[in-house]
Structure formats: structure tokens, C-alpha cells
N, C-alpha and C positions, 0 to 999 in steps of 0.2 A: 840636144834634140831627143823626140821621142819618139814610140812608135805610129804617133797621128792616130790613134782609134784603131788600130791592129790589137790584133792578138796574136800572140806564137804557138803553136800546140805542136808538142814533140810526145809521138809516139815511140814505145819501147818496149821489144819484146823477152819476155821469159825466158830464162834459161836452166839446161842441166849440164852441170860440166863435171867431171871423170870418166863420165860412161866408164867406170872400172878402175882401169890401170893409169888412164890417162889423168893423174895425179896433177892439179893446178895448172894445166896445159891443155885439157882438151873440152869441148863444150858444145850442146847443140841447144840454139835455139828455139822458143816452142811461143805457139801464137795463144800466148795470155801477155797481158798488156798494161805497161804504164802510163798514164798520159799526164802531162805538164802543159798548163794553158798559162801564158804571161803577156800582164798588160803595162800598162802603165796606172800609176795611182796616186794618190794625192799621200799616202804613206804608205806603211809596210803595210802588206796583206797576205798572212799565210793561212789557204783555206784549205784542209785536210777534206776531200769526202768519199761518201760510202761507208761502210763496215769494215773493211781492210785497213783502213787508217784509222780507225776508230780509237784514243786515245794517243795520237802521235802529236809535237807543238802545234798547234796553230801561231807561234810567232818566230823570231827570227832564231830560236833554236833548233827551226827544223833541218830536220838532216838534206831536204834537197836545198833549202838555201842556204844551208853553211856550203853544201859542194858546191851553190853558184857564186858563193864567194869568193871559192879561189882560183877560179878563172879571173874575176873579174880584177884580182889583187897581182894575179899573174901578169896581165896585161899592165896593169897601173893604173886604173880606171874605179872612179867610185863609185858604188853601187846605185843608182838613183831608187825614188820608192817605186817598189812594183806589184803587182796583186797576182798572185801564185796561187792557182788552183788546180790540186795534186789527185789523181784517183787511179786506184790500182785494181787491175785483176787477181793481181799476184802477191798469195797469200804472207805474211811472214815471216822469217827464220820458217822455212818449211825445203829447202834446196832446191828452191826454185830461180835465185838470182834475185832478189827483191831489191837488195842495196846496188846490184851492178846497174838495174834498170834504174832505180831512182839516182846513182852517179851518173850515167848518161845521158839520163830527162836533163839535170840540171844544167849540167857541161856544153850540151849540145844547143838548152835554151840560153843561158848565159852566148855562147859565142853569135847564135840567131842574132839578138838581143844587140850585139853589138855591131854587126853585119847591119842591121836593119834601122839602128837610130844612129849610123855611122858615127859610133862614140870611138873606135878602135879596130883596125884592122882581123878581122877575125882569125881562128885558128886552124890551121889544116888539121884535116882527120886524124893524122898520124900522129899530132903532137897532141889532140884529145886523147888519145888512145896511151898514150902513153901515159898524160894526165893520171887520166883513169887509170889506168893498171897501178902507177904508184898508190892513189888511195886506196883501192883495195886490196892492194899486196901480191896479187897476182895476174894475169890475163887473160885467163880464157872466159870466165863470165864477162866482162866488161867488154872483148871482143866479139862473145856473139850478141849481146845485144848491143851494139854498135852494126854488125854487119853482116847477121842471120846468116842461118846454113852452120855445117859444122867447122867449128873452128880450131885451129892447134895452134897454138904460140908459146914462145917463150918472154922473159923477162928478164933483163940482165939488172935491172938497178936503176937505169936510165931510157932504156928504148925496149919496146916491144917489137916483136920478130912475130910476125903474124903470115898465115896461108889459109883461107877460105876455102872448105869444097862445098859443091851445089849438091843436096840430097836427090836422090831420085821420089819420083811425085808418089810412087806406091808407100813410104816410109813414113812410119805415121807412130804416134808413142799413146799407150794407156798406161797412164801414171796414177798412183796409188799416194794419195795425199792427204795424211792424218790430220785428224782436230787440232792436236798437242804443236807446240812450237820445241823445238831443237835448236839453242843458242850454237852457231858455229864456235865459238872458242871455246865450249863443253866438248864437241864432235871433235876438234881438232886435241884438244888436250888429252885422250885418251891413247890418243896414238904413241908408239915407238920413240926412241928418241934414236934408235939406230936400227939396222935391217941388215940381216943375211946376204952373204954375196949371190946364194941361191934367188931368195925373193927379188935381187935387185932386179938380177936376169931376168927374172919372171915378169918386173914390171916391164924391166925397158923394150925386153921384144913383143912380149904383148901389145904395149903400146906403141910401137910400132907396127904390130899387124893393124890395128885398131885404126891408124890413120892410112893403110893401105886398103884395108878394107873402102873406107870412105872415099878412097881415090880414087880407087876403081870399080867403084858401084859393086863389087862383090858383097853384099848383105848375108851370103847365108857365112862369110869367115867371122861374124860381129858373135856370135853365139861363144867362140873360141877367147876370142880376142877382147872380148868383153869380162872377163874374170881377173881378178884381181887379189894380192896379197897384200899391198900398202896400205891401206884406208879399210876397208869393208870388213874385215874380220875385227879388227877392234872396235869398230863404230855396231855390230852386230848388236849387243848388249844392250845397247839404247835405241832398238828401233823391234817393234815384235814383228816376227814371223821374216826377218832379213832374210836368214841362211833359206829357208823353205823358199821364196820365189827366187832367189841365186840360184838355187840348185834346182827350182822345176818347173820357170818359168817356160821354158823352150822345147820340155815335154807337152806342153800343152798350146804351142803353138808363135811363143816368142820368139823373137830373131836373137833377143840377146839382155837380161836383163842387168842394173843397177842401181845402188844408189844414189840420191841424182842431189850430186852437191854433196854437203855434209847432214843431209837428210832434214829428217826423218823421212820424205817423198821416196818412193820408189819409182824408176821408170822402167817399162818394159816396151823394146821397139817390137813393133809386128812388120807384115808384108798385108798391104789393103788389098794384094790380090791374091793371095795366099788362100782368104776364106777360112782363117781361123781362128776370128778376133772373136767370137761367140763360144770357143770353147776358152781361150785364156780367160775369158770377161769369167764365165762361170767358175773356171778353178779358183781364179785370183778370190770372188765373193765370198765362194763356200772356207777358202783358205782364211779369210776376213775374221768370218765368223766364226769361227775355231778358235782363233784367237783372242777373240773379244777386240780386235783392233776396231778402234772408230777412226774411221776413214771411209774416202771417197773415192770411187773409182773414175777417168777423166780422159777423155777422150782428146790428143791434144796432134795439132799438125806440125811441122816444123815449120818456122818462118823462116821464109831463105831472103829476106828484103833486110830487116835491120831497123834499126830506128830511122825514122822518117819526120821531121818538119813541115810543118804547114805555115805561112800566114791565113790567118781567119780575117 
């Protein structure tokens, strides 16, 4: 059976996950967007578009249909041919979550896909999510775009341990997002291969405030809670002008800055009622341009929804 002249289109949003300390565990989702349309076709069709996909397969090497293949091999189900038309907002390798959205589009259309031409009983959420965290090796991207808002989870090997908080609607990020791509396993290779008992403490209670913060809508402890010894001081070197917005984003009116992902994006949350996104906007520019960093400044919301499916 097929989809009868449907389409599936699975939206998927953005994401920044460390917000600092929160090390491969914590992640907020932000409204730029993946979209996956899937039909039915007389062969394989994989159609790459926009500029952001610009040089990725257009045929069965692409990354979102090898992810829908292993849903579909998971199940025991063969692939039939289908026409896959992929387009992103989201830049990259730039730490904005590009592979979690595009593992989610695919995971989430593959199970649609199989819901819908009742080839195979489909997959509960949880056991996508876990899916997903195994192929990206961790959970916090893949759970917030699965399920927006901010996310903390763990990953034991097998199951993800997930808790969702809903942002308050004043919370809002201008993220600072370079030309240049930053391969994650350059950003992660720089790192430590061990850490002081001092820095540990440092993560683990930070990140702890970090998701207490989020819990209890306290915003202005994210400034504290937000700094970090794991990741950002070694990842510094490969991103200009890091330490400068770490350390003066929040003189100028952020609630709390970092690197969002394994970079090169910086994100800095604000308060939209606050009235002082015109001065950060101005520091962050002139700080730009000091640098000679090419980059873009971006205005971005959290998504507190998550990926979403349609029939068309």
C-alpha cells in the first residue's frame, strides 16, 4: 500500500544544546527549520533544495535517507521508492543542530510513512528518541527537536531519560552565526581527555542551577549558571571573539551567553521585556567588527512545540 497521492511533511526545529555547562545534556530549541516532504514515486528521488543543501546527495547517499532507512530496517520493512524533498533553514556544521533536525525529519517521516500506508505498526515517540540519541551519540539535540522548549536528558546506551521545561514567552536568543562551518569532531577533539575535581564541581553544580533556573522561570540565575569549564575554554581558539561575548555579553544586556553546540554560533539569551536587545545588538556589531568576524547577527524565538507532521 501507498500513500494514495499524500504527502508527509515533517517540520523540525533548530537547536542550541550546552547552554554552557550543560555538556551533551541540555538544549534549547529555536524556530529555524527543517522540512522533509515524502511521497510516493515510481523510483528513488532525493531532492536536496535551497542553498543550505547546496552540494549534499541528491540520491540514496543522503544523510536523511540513509536515517530513514534504519527505521525502516528496524521494523523489517522494505523501503519502497519514494520522493524526498529536503529544505533547511538551518545552516551547517554551525551549532545549530542540523544532523539532529535532519535525524528527526527522517525518523519521524519514515514512521508517518508507515502509520499512513499501514506497511507496519509504527514507533512510539520514546523509542524514536532513543533511535535518535543512539545515532547521534547523545540527546539533548535530538530531544529538543523532537519536542521544543528546553530540554535535559541523559543517555545511558539504550534509553533516553528525558524532562522538558516550557520557556517563558519574554525569552528570546540573538545568536551570532559565522560564514565559516566548524566540523563537530574538530570542536570535540580539542577537548580534555580528563578534568579536575575542581572543574567537575563546577560543571555539575552549574548545571544543575542551569536546569533549575529553567524550572523555575528564574532567568536572571541563567547569567551565573550559564558559564562553563568543559567545552568553551578549549573550543575558544577556534571561534573569534568567544571569550569577549562570554565575558560581556550580560554587561550589555544578556541574560546569559554561550556556545551554542560545538560552535562556531554563539547564542546570547535576552529578556524581550527587559528593553535591551538594542544595546546587546550594538555591542555584539561593533564587537564583530573589531574582529573582522564575518557573521550574522539573528534574531531567533524558542520553539516550545517540536517537530510536527502533516499530511498534505
Amino acid at each position: 500500500m501507498n500513500l494514495s497521492g499524500k504527502t508527509l511533511e515533517i517540520r523540525v526545529p533548530a537547536s542550541s544544546a550546552n547552554l554552557g555547562p550543560g555538556f551533551d545534556c541540555a538544549c534549547l530549541a529555536l524556530n529555524r527549520y527543517t522540512t522533509l516532504r515524502i511521497s510516493d514515486s515510481a523510483v528513488l528521488e532525493v531532492v536536496p533544495l535551497g542553498e543550505t543543501l547546496a552540494g549534499t546527495p541528491p540520491d540514496s547517499s543522503n544523510f536523511v535517507y540513509e536515517i530513514l532507512l534504519e527505521l525502516f530496517e528496524r521494523v523489517g520493512v522494505a523501503v519502497p521508492p519514494l520522493r524526498l524533498e529536503i529544505e533547511s533553514e538551518i545552516p551547517l556544521a554551525r551549532g545549530l543542530g542540523s544532523s539532529s533536525a535532519a535525524i528527526i525529519a527522517a525518523l519521524l517521516g519514515a514512521n508517518a510513512y508507515l502509520e499512513h500506508s499501514k506497511l507496519a505498526t509504527p514507533l512510539p515517540y520514546a523509542e524514536i528518541l532513543d533511535l535518535a540519541s543512539f545515532l547521534e551519540g547523545h540527546p539533548d539535540n535530538v530531544g529538543a527537536a523532537l519536542y521544543g522548549g528546553a530540554i535535559f536528558a541523559t543517555w545511558d546506551g539504550s534509553r533516553t531519560h528525558l524532562v522538558k521545561f516550557d520557556c517563558p514567552a519574554r525569552l528570546a536568543a540573538l545568536v551570532v552565526i559565522p560564514r565559516y562551518m566548524l566540523k563537530t569532531e574538530v570542536a570535540r577533539g580539542v577537548l580534555p581527555a580528563h578534568y579536575s575535581r575542581e572543574d567537575t564541581v563546577h560543571a555539575l553544580s552549574h548545571a544543575a542551577l542551569l536546569a533549575a533556573a529553567f524550572a523555575s522561570g528564574k532567568l536572571e540565575l541563567l547569567a551565573e549558571a550559564m558559564t562553563d569549564r568543559v567545552h568553551q575554554p578549549y573550543r575558544a581558539p577556534l571561534v573569534k571573539g568567544l571569550p569577549e561575548i562570554l565575558e560581556g555579553a550580560t554587561k550589555y544586556g544578556a541574560l546569559g551567553a554561550a556556545l551554542s553546540g560545538a560552535g562556531p554560533s554563539v547564542l546570547c539569551l535576552y529578556d524581550k521585556e527587559a528593553g535591551t536587545l538594542e544595546l546587546l545588538q550594538e555591542w555584539l556589531s561593533t564587537l564583530l567588527e573589531t574582529y573582522g568576524f564575518d557573521a550574522s547577527l539573528n534574531l531567533l524565538e524558542v520553539d516550545g512545540v517540536g517537530a510536527v507532521v502533516r499530511v498534505l
